[in-house]
N, C-alpha and C positions, 0 to 999 in steps of 0.2 A: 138679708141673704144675698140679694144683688150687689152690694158693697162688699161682701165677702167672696162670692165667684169673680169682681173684677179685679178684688186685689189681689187673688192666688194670678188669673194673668196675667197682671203686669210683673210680678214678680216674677212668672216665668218666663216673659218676656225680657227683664232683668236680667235672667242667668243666661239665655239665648247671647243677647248681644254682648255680653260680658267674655263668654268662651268664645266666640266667631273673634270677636274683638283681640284676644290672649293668645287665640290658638293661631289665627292666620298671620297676624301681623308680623313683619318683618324681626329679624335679632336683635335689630339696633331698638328698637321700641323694650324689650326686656331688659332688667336690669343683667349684667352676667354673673356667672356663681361663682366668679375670682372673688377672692375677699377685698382686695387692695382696689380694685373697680367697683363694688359693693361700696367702698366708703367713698370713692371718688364720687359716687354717684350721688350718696346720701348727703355729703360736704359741697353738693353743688362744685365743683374744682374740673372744673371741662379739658385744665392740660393735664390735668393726672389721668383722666378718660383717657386721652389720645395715646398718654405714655405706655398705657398698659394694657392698650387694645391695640388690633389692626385689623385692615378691610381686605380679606381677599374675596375672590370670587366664586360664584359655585363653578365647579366641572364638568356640570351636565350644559354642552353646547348649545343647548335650543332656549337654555334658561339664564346662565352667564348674571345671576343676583349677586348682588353685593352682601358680603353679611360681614358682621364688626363681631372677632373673637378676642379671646384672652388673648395675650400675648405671653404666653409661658411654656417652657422646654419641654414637655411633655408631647404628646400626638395626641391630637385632636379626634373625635370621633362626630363627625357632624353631618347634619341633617337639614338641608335646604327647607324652611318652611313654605317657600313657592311649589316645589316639583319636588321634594321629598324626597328629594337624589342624597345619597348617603357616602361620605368620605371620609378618607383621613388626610387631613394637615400638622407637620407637614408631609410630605410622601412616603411610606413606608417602602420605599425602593431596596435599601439592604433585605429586609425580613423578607418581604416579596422575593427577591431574586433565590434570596440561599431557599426557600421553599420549592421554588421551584425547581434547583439545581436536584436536591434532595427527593422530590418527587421523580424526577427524572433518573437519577442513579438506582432508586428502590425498581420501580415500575420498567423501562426499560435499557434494562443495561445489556450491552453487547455480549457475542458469545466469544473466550477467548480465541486470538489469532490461531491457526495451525502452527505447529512447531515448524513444519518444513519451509511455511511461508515464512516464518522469524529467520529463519538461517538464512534463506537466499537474503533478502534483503540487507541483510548484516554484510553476506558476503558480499554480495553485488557492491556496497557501498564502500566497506573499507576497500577491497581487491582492485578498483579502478580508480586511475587518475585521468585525466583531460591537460594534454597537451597540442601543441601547434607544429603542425608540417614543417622543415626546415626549411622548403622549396618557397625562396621568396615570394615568389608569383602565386602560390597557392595561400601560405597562411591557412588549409583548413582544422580544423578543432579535433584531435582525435582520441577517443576515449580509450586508455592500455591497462591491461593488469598492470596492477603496482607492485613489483617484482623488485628483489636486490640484483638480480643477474640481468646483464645487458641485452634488453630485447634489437630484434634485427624488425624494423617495420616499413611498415610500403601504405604507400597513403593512397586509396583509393581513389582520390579524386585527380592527382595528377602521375598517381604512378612511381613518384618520389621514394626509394629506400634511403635508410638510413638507419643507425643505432640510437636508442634511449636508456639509458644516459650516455650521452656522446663519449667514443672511447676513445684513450689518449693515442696517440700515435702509434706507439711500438707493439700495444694490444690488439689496436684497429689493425694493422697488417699481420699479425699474428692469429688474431681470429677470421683475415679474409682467408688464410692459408687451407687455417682448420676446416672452415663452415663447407658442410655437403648438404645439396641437393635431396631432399627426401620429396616423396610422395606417400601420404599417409592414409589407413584405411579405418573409417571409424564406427564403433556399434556399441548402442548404450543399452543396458539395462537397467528395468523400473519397475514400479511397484503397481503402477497407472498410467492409464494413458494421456492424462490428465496435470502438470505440472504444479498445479495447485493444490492438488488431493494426494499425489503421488510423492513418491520418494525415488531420486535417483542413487542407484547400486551401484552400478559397475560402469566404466568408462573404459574401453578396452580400443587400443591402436595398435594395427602392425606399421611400421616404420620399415620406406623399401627404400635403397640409394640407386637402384640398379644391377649392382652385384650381390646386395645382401639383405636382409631383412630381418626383423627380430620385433616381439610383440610385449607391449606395457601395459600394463592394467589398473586404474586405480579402484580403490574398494571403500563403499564407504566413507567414512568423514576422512578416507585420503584423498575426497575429492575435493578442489579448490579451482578458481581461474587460476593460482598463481604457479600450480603445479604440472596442470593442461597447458599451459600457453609454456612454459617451460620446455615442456617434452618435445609442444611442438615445433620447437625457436626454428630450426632449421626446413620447416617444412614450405611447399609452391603451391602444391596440390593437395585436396581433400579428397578422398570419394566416401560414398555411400550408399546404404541402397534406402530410399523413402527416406534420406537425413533433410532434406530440404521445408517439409510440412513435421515431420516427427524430431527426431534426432539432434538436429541445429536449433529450433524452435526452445525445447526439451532443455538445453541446455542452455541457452539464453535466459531463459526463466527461471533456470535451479541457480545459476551463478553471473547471471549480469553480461554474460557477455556475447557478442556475435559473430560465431565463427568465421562465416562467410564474409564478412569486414575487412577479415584479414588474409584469409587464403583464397586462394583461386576452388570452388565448390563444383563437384558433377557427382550427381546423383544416377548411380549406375541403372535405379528403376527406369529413367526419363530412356535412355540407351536402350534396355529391353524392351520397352514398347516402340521403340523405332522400328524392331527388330521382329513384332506380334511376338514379344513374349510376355506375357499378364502374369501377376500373382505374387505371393510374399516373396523372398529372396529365396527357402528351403524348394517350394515350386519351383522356380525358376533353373535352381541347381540339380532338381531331378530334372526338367527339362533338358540339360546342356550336359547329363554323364556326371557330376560334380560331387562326390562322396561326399560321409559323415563319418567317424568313428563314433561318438557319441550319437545313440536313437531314442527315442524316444522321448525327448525334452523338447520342448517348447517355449513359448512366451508365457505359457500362465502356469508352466511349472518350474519355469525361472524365478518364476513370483513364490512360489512355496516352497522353493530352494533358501530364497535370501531370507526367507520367516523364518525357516527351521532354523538358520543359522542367526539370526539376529535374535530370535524371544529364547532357545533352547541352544544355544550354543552348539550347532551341531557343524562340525569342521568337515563334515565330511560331505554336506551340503554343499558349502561352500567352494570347497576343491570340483563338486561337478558344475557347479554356475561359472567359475571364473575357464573352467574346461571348453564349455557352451560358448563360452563368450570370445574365447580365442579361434576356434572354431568358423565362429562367424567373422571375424575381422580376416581372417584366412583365404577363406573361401570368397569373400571380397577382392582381394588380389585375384586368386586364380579365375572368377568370373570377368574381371576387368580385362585379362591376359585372353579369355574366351572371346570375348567383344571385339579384339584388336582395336581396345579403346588406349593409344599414347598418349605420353605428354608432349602439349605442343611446344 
């Protein structure tokens, strides 16, 4: 009986150090389940071992074992017998990356651009060129609508006028002849106060030379830089009432460009508070006597003017906004006339 309890333990001692032995011991101590390294092995042949194996390392940093795999095109799926760090050889970097791309498109994809934002940026980009000062001494960089018609420009930094594209001789003194002096009066309407949310409507200018004056309006996708700066080829001065934080801003963001870059800017609000006159422009003009024919319109029924007229085609809408809008570029001259604000 005692010869039979001692040989069930050593044989279970047997199996003990037999699995500790198979289980822990390194890869190299295994034979591998390549067939061609299977026979290498069995044929004793140690350069066909080398040929059809190799050592890399494991990838868990703390562990850095050496282990001897197959050498064959396939991806590996391996298992450090040290730290039981698990891998694949050689790196699945393609499948990994497109998974990841693919989790990121499902999970979070963007929401798309605003239409309004697509169009400025379109316009802003094609509408301007970058040219240089012709003033030697300046050379500064200056950004133009990119217009077929010959812009008259004045470079900011040194004061420099000139034409772009340089006009030839008998045009250049023929357009010095032509070219008047305007001073122009500007008021936008929008959808928002917000140019990134908003939509701009209406662009409306009176055009004054001093003896005359007469009013243009663009509407809609008749608005461009290249049709603004157009109108305004001949213009010295801007006014405005709040164009300076609204208006110029406004328009910089809908179509790329910076009013005040180009013309000499006064903002008639800055004037009435010299003056302790506060409030919108409509205020101001009850303030100072300054009629309306048209009553009862405002900014946010400017706004349901251009709805009516843009989702329901309603013309009739539209004839009283662009009414509104002349209106206020109007009564901008006549309150600037009120200020005895000249040009200097």
């Amino acid at each position: 009986m005692a010869d039979l309890v001692l040989g069930i333990i050593l044989l279970v001692l047997w199996l003990f150090l037999y699995l500790v032995l198979y289980i822990k011991s390194p890869v190299t101590n295994r034979k591998p389940e390549n067939e061609e390294v299977q026979l290498a092995f069995q044929n004793g042949n140690k350069n066909k071992v080398k040929e059809t194996t190799l050592i890399i390392t494991c990838t868990n940093p703390n562990c850095r074992q050496k282990l001897r795999i197959p050498k064959i095109k396939k991806t590996l799926k391996i298992t450090c017998p040290i730290c039981r760090n698990t891998f694949y050889y050689p790196e699945r970097k393609e499948e990994v990356s497109n998974q990841k791309t693919k989790y990121i498109s499902e999970t979070s994809e963007l929401p798309p651009e605003p239409e309004s934002k697509k169009e400025y940026k379109n316009e802003g980009e094609e509408s301007t060129i970058i040219i240089t000062c012709t003033n030697p001494n300046c050379k500064q960089k200056l950004k133009i609508p990119n217009t077929k018609e010959p812009l008259k420009i004045t470079c900011p930094t040194c004061r420099n006028t000139f034409y772009y594209p340089e006009l030839k001789e008998e045009t250049s003194k023929t357009q010095q002849v032509a070219d008047k002096k305007y001073c122009a009066y500007l008021d936008i309407e929008t959808t928002s106060l917000n140019p990134h949310n908003g939509e701009l409507t209406v662009i409306g200018l009176c055009l004054d030379d001093g003896n005359e004056h007469r009013v243009i309006q663009l509407v809609g996708n008749d608005i461009t830089a290249s049709k603004l700066i157009e109108i305004m080829n001949n213009v010295e001065v801007l006014y405005t009432y709040n164009g300076a934080r609204f208006d110029i801003p406004y328009i910089k963001a809908k179509l790329g460009i910076d009013l005040s870059r180009y013309f000499v800017h006064k903002d008639l609000m800055k004037e009435c508070w010299r003056r302790n006159l506060y409030g919108g422009l409509k205020e101001v003009e009850r303030k100072l006597g300054i009629g309306r024919k048209l009553t009862g319109v405002d900014g946010r029924v400017a706004v349901q003017l251009w709805r009516n007229y843009r989702f329901y085609g309603d013309k009739n809408s539209l004839k009283t906004l662009l009414e509104y809008n002349k209106e206020d570029v109007l009564n901008l001259r006549i309150l600037r006339q009120k200020l005895n604000i000249y040009k200097e």
